[in-house]
C-alpha positions as a printed NumPy array, in Angstrom:
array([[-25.691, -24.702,  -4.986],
       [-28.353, -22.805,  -3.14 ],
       [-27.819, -20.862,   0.117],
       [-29.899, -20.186,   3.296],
       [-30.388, -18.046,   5.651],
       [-31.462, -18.867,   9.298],
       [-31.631, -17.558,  12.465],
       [-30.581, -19.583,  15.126],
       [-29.944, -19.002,  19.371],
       [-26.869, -17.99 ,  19.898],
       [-25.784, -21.421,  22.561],
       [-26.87 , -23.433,  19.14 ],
       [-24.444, -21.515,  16.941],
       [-21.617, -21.836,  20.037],
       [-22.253, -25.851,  19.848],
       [-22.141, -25.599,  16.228],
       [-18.821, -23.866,  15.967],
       [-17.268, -26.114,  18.451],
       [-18.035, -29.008,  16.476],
       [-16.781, -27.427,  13.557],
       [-13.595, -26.632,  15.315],
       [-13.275, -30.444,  16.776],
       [-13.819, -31.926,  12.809],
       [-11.388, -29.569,  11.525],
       [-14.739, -28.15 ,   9.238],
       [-15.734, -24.748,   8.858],
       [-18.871, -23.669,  10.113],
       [-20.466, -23.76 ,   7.017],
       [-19.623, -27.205,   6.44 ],
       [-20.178, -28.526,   9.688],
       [-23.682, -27.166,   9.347],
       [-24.032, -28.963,   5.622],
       [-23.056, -32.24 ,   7.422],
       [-25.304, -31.687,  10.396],
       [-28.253, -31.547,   8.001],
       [-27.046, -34.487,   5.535],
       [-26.921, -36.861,   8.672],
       [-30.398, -35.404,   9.909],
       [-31.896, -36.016,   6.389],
       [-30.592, -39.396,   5.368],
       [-31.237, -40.633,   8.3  ],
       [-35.234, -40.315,   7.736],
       [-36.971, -43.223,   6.81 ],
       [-38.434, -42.669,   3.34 ],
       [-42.09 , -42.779,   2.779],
       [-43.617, -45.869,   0.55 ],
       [-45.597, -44.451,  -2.551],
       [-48.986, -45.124,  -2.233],
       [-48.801, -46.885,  -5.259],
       [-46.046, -49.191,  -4.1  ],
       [-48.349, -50.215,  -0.668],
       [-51.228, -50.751,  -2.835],
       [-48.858, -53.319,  -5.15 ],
       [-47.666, -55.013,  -1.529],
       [-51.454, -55.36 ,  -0.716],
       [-52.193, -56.696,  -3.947],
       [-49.429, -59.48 ,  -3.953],
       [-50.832, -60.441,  -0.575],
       [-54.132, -61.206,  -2.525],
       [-54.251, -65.173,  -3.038],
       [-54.931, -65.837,  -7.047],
       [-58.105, -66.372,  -8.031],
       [-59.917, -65.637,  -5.394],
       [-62.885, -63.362,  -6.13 ],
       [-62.406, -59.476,  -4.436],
       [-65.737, -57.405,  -3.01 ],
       [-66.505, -54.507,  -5.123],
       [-65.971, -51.427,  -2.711],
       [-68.353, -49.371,  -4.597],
       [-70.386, -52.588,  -3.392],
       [-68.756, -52.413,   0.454],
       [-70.024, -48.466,   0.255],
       [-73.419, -49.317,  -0.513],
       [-73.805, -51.444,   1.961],
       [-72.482, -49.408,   4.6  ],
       [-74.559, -46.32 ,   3.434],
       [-77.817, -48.424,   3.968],
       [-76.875, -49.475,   7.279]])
């Protein structure tokens, strides 16, 4: 298990105790649990690969895609 080391103001660290204190959890893991909540509860990012698949099932078959080396060309000349 890794550690860290912050440095926090000192009305944080008084909050942080007394939540400790309330969930019967020592600082430490009061702090752990503070950060678990904080970091599951983030939305996780889509691969770009995965979006590109989503776009690509949106596609209807068979139907003929623009070359974007094509779409660049044209643009350029504009």
């Amino acid at each position: 298990m890794g550690e860290m080391n912050i440095r926090i103001e000192d009305e944080l660290r008084t909050r942080i105790e007394d939540l400790a204190r309330n969930n019967d959890r020592s600082m430490e893991e009061e702090i752990a649990y503070l950060l678990r909540q904080a970091v599951d509860g983030q939305p996780k990012r889509e691969s770009f690969a995965d979006i590109a698949r989503k776009i690509a099932a949106m596609t209807p078959k068979g139907v003929e895609q623009t070359s974007s080396l094509e779409m660049l060309r044209e643009d350029r000349d504009r």
